[in-house]
C-alpha positions, 0 to 999 in steps of 0.5 A: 330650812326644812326638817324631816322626823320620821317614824314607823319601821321595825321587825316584821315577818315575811307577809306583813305589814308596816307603816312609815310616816314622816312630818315636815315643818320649818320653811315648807312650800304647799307644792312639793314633793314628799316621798322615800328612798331606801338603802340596804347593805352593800347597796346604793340608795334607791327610790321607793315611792314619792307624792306630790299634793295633787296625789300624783305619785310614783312607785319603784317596781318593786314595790307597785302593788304592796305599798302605798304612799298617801299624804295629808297636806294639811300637816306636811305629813306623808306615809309609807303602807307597805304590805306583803313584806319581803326580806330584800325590803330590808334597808333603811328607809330614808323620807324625803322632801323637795319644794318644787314651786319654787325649785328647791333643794331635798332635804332627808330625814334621819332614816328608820330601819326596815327588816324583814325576818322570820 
């Protein structure tokens, strides 16, 4: 079993910033990937970013260019910088994390709310 906490998010104004971090313990694989999907009202859940240990990473189009996903490998801990901050950011931000050596299974943490208001 893995468990995720997460932490972060809040209120911001359009413009501004964020960050979401999210930490990993139990029984955690060095090769893995970690990342974030979200889900606003009404919406299905989609991918944000996601990282493996290596760096490689991948971003949604929606977001390339204003968020930045970055990991510490050594405390299973991942972030989420998200600047430039729009209201249809708004959702809940779901942290994930999969081993992928071996193939396991995804695991979700327990979400934190997102919203971009003036």
């Amino acid at each position: 079993q893995v468990q995720l906490v997460e932490s972060g998010g809040g209120l911001v104004q359009p413009g501004g910033s964020l960050r979401l971090s999210c930490s990993a313990s139990g029984s955690v694989f060095s090769i893995n990937r970690m990342g974030w999907y979200r889900q606003a009202p009404g919406k299905q859940r989609e991918s944000v970013a996601g990282i493996t240990p290596g760096g490689f990473h991948n971003y949604a189009d929606s977001v390339k260019g204003r968020f930045t996903i970055s990991r510490d490998n050594a405390k299973n801990t991942a972030h989420l910088q998200m600047n430039s901050l729009k209201p249809e950011d708004t959702a809940v931000y779901y942290c994930y994390y999969q081993s992928l050596v071996p193939k396991g299974e995804q695991y979700w943490g327990q979400g934190t709310q997102v919203t971009v208001s003036s």
